[in-house]
N, C-alpha and C positions, 0 to 999 in steps of 0.2 A: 542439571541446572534449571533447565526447562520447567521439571517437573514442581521442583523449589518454589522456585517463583509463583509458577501457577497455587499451591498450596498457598503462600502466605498470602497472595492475592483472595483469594476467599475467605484466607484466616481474617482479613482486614474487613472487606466488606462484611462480613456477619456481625462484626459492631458497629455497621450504617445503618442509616435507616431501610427499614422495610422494603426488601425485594430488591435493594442495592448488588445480592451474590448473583440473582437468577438475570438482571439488567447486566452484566457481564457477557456471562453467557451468552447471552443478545446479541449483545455489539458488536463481540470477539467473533459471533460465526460468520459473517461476509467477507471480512477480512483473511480471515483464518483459511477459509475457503477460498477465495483468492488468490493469493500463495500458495495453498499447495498444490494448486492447478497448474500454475503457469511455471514459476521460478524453480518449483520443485521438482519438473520435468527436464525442464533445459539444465537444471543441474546433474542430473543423473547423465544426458545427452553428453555433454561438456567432460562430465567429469574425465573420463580414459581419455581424453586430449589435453587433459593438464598433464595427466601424468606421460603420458607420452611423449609432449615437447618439455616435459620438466626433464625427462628420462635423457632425452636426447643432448640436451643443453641449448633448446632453441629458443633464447630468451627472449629476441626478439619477437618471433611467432607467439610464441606464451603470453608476452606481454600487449599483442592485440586483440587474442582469442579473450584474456580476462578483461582487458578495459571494454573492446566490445563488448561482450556480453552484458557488463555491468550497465554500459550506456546503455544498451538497449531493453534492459530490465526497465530501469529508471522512466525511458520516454513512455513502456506501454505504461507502468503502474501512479505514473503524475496524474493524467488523466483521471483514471479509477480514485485517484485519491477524492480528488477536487470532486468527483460526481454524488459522491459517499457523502463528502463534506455538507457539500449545498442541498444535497436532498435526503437528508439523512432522516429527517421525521416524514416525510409521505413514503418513504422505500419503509421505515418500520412500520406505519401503519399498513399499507398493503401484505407487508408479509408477516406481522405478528399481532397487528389489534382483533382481536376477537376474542368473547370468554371471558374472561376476567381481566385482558392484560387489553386496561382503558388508556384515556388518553394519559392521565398522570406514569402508570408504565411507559408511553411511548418517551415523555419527555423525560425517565429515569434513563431512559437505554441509548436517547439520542445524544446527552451529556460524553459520556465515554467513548461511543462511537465514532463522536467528531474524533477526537483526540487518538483512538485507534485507527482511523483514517487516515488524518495527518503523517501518519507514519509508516504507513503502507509499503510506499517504494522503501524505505529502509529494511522493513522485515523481507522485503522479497530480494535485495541488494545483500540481505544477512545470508542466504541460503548459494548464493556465487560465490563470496568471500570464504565462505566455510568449508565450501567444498574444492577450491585452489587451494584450502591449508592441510585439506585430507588430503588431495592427489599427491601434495607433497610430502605427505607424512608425520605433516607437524601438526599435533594433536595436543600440545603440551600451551601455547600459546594463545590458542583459541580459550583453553578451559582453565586458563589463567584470568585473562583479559573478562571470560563469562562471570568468575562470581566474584570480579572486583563491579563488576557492572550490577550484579543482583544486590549488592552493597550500594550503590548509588539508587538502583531503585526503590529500595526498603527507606533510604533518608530522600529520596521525592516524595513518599507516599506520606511518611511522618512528617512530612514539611508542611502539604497543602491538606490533606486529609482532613481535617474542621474547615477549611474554605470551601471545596470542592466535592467533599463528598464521595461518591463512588469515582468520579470524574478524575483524582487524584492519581488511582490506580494506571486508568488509561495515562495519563500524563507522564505515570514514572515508565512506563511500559517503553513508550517512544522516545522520551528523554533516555533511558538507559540501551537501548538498542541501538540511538544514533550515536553514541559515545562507544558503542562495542563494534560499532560498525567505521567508525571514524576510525578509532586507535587499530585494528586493527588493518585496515586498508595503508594506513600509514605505516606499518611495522611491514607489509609486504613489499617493502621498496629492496631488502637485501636477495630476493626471487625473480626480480621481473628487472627491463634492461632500463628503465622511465617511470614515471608516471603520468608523462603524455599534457601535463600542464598547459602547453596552447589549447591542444585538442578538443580536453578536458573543460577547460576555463568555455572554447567556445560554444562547445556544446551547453555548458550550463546556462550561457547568458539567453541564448535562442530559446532554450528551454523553460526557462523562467519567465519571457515573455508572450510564447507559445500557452503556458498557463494561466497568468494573469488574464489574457485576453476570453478565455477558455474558464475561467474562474465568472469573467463578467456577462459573460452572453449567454453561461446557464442561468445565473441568478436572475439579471433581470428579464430573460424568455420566461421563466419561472415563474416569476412574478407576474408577470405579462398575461401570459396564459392561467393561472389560478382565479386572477380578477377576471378576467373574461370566460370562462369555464367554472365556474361556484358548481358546488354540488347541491342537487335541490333535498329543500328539508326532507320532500317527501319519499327520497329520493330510497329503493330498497337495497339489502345488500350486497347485492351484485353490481349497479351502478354506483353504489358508493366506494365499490372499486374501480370500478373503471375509468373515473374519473380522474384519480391521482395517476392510475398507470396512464394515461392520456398523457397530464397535464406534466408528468417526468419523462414522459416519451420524447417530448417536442423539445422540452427542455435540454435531455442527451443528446437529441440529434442536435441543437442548435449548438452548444459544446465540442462537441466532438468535430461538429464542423470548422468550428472557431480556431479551435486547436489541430486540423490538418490543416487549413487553410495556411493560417501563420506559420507550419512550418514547411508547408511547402514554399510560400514568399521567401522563408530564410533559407530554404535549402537545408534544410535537416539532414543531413544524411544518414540517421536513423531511421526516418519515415521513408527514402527510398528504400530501406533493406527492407524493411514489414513489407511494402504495395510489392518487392520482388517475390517476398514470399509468397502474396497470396497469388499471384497471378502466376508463377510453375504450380501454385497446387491448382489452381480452376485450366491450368491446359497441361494438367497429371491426367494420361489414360486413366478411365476408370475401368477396372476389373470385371 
């Protein structure tokens, strides 16, 4: 189904305008790469403990091993979203302007990219969800639910594709992912003992303000720092990198701060399980 989509997805762009297929490519690799680093790991980790408390009948266990996990997909990959989002054209410049691919490519590849960002925590929320329906062995649901989705993507893309442009592609992408991610998350209610609705509800609301706040202090640190930090005309190409990686440095850090900060105030109790992790791993004997 994967594969599908990917095809028609290029079949579309190669009646965009010029360089619309290779600005894909682009946008899709950070993302791409993102996911299969993180989500794609803990899923493999995860998965013989679905099956295992699937095995057993421990539903209550099952059903905190998968909303866990799923929360805590969500809280790293908001962040990463939001950072992709707001800097999404000096992160393409640093890592793809040179050679041919000028500024008119950057703002080909930053169009989709926003839109393949926005959707981030869902593609990596896609890869928990998929794999509690393998541990369980139902493989018939997912790949039901997949190409009624590649169907809704095909009529996003035909929808906005004269407005948007390659931009439509990324749009149907996330739109159809969070509709396979939605309906299917909802269909695992006859597996698991809840769906944890307080829990759930309150984690989203901390987290949604956790981001807002984390949305505004990269933008305007951003902003802040680009006007006081200009890159000089004469400037060669090496400090005309270093300037953008500077000027998204300060920016990350002042984000990422915004967004521990807030959710350490709220008491996230996601963000204590991350600081628990990294501190057994920095007082893990080293070998």
């Amino acid at each position: 189904i994967a594969q599908t989509r990917t095809i028609l997805d290029y079949k579309f762009a190669s009646g965009m305008a010029e360089g619309s297929t290779s600005s894909l490519g682009y946008a899709r690799a950070l993302s791409d790469t993102l996911v299969l680093l993180v989500p794609s790991a803990l899923g493999v980790v995860i998965y013989p403990y679905f099956s295992d408390m699937g095995a057993e009948g421990n539903r209550q266990k099952l059903t905190e091993t998968f909303m866990g996990s799923l929360r805590l997909i969500v809280f790293l990959f908001i962040p990463l979203s939001i950072l992709m989002m707001v800097l999404r054209v000096p992160l393409i410049q640093v890592l793809f302007q040179r050679g041919r691919f000028d500024m008119e490519s950057v703002m080909l590849t930053a169009g989709p990219m926003f839109y393949y960002s926005m959707g981030l925590a869902v593609f990596a929320a896609e890869i928990i969800i998929m794999r509690f329906y393998y541990s369980a062995k139902n493989t018939l649901v997912p790949a039901v639910v997949g190409v009624i989705c590649v169907a809704i993507h095909i009529c996003v893309v035909l929808a906005f594709k004269e407005i948007m442009q390659n931009s439509s592609l990324a749009v149907a992408a996330t739109v159809s992912k969070t509709v396979k991610v939605a309906v299917l998350f909802l269909l695992v209610g006859g597996m698991i003992s809840s769906f944890q609705v307080k829990t759930n509800s309150v984690f989203a609301g901390k987290t949604f303000v956790s981001a807002l706040l984390m949305a505004l202090a990269t933008y305007f640190t951003f902003k802040a720092v680009s006007s006081a930090l200009t890159v000089p005309s004469d400037a060669g190409k090496i400090l005309a990198l270093v300037y953008p990686c500077v000027q998204m440095a300060v920016a990350v850090a002042a984000g990422l701060a915004a967004y521990a900060l807030s959710a350490f105030m709220l008491k996230t109790e996601e963000l204590k399980i991350c600081l628990s992790f990294f501190k057994r791993r920095k007082a893990a004997p080293e070998l």
